[in-house]
N, C-alpha and C positions, 0 to 999 in steps of 0.2 A: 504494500500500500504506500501510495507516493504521499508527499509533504505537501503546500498548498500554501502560496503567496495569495496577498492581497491583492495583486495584479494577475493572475491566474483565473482566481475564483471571479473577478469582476469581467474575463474575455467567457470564463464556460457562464459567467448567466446572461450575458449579452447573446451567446449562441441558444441559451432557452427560451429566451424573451421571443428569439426569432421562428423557434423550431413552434412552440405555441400559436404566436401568431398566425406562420402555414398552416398547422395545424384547422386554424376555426374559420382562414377564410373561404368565404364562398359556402358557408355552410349555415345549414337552418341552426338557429342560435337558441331557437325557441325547447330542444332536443336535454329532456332533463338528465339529470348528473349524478348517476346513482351513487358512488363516493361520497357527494357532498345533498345529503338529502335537502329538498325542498330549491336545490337552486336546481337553475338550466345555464346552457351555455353562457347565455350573455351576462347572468349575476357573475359564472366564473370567471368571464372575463376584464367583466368592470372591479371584480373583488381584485385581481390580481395585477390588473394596471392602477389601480389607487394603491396599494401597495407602492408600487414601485415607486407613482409622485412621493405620495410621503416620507419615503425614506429617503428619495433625494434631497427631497426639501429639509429634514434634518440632517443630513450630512453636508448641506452646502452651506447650512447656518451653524452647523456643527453645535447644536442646539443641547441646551442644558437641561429640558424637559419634553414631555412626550408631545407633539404634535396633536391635533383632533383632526384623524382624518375624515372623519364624516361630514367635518366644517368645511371641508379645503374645495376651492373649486378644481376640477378636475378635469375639465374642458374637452367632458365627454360630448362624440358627435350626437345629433340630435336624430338621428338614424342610425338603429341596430348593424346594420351593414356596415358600419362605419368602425367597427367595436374592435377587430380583428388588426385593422392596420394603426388604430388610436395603439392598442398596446402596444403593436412592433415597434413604436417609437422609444418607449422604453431600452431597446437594443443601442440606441445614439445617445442620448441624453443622460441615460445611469453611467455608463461606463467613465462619460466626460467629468459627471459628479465625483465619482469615488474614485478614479483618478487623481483629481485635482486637491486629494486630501492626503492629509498625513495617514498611511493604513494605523496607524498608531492616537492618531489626536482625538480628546476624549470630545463623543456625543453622547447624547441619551439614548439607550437601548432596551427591550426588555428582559435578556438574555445576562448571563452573570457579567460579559464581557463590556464593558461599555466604552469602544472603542471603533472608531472607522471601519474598520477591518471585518466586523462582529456584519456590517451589514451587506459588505461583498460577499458573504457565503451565504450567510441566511437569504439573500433576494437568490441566487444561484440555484436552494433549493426547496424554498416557496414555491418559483415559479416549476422547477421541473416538476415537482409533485402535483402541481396544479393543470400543467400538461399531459399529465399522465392521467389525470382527471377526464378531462377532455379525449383522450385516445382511447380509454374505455367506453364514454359515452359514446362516441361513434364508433366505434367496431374496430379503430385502426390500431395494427399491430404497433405494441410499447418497444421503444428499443430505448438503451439507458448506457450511456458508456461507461463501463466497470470503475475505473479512477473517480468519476464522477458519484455514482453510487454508494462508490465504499463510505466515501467522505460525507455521502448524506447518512447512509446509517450512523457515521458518528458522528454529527454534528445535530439528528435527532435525540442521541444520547447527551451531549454537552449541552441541550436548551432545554432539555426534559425537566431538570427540577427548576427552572426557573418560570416555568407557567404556571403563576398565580392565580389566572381566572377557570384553572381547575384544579379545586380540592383534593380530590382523589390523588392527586399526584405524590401527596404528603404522606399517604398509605402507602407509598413504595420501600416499603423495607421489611425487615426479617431475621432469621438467624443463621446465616449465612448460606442459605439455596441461592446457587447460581441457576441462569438461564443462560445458556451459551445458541449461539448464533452460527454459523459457519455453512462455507461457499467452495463447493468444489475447484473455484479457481483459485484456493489460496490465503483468501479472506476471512476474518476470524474473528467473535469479543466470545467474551466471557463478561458478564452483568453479574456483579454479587450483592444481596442485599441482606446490609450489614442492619442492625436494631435501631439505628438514630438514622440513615440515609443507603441510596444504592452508588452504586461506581463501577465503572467497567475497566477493562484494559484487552488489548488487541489476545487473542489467546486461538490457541487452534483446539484447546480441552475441551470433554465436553465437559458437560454440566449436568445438575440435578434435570432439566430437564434440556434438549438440544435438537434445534431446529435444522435440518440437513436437506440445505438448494445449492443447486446449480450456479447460480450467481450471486455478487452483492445485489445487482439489480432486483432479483426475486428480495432480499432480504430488506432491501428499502422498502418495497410495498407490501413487506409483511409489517413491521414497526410501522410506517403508517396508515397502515388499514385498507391501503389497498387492494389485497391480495389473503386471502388464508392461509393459516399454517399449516391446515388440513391439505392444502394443494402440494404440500412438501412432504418429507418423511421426519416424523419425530419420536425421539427417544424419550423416556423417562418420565417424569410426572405433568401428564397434560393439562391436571389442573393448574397446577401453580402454573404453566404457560397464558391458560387460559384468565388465572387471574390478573395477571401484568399483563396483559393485551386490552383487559375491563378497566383501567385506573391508567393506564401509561400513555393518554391520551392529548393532543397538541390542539 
């Protein structure tokens, strides 16, 4: 598993921004999102280009509190059909932002990291998960670059306990049951949950219980719900899988 600069992580989400946008145009928007219940395309789309303004817009003020983005205009077109290339712009405009910053210079974030850097990867893999979104609801086959995935599996792992606006997450711990993760290509954690917090580290072990795919990609849309772990092979105690899949939620 490779390392991952600020200026990396801001060229692969500039290429998701763009793989999404292909993805929705020309296409009925109205086409609901079974991932993300109650929305359809176009909420995904508008969820996910507001996203992008407002994390520009704090990194380019490099802002010492949260922004409201639901206040923010957003300079959506006033036609659906418009929805697909309003994101792609995204692809031009973030990369010029988060370039133009120190990957290190402090903004407000909601992740432990509160630092430039913290939102070159999380927009990187917002949007692909949210792409991925979108390629299920229409039927088109998921394709995930391995480097890219691994790095979302664990950067799902490093913002996990900092999502506040779900409780459950506070339940993530134990007396030392691992649930290990691993990818026939190579790719690997090990999640142990200690009685005060969980933590992982790259490991090829298994675990009390142990989810066994083909890819990191398979293993990104299993942690975020994409995907079941029943569509894999797993060892060991499927409850406890079953319960960190009910609480470990983003």
């Amino acid at each position: 598993m490779r390392e991952w600069t600020h200026a990396e992580h801001t060229a692969a989400a500039a290429a998701e921004i763009t793989r999404m946008a292909d993805v929705l145009r020309g296409r009925d928007l109205s086409g609901s999102v079974r991932t993300c219940p109650g929305w359809d395309l176009a909420t995904l789309a508008v969820h996910t280009g507001g996203v992008h303004r407002w994390a520009a817009a704090m990194v380019r003020d490099l802002a010492e509190r949260r922004y409201d983005r639901d206040g923010m205009d957003l300079g959506l077109p006033a036609d659906r059909a418009g929805y697909p290339a309003w994101l792609g712009e995204g692809a031009s405009f973030l990369p010029e932002v988060l370039l133009s910053r120190d990957p290190k210079a402090p903004v407000w974030s909601w992740g432990g990291e509160r630092l430039v850097r913290f939102w070159s990867r999380r927009i990187l893999h917002e949007t692909l998960v949210h792409r991925v979104d979108a390629e299920l609801a229409l039927g088109v086959p998921v394709v995930i670059d391995e480097h890219v995935a691994a790095d979302g599996v664990e950067e799902f792992l490093d913002v996990l306990p900092h999502v506040k606006w779900n409780p459950d997450v506070a339940e993530l711990r134990g007396g030392g049951e691992t649930i290990s993760l691993q990818a026939d290509t190579g790719a690997g954690w090990v999640i142990t949950l200690d009685p005060d917090r969980f933590h992982y580290r790259r490991s090829l072990q298994p675990g009390t219980v142990t989810v066994l795919a083909a890819t990191s990609a398979d293993l990104l849309q299993v942690v975020w719900g994409r995907r079941s772990p029943d569509d894999y092979a797993i060892e060991g105690d499927g409850e406890l899988l079953g319960w960190w899949r009910g609480l470990a939620r983003i």
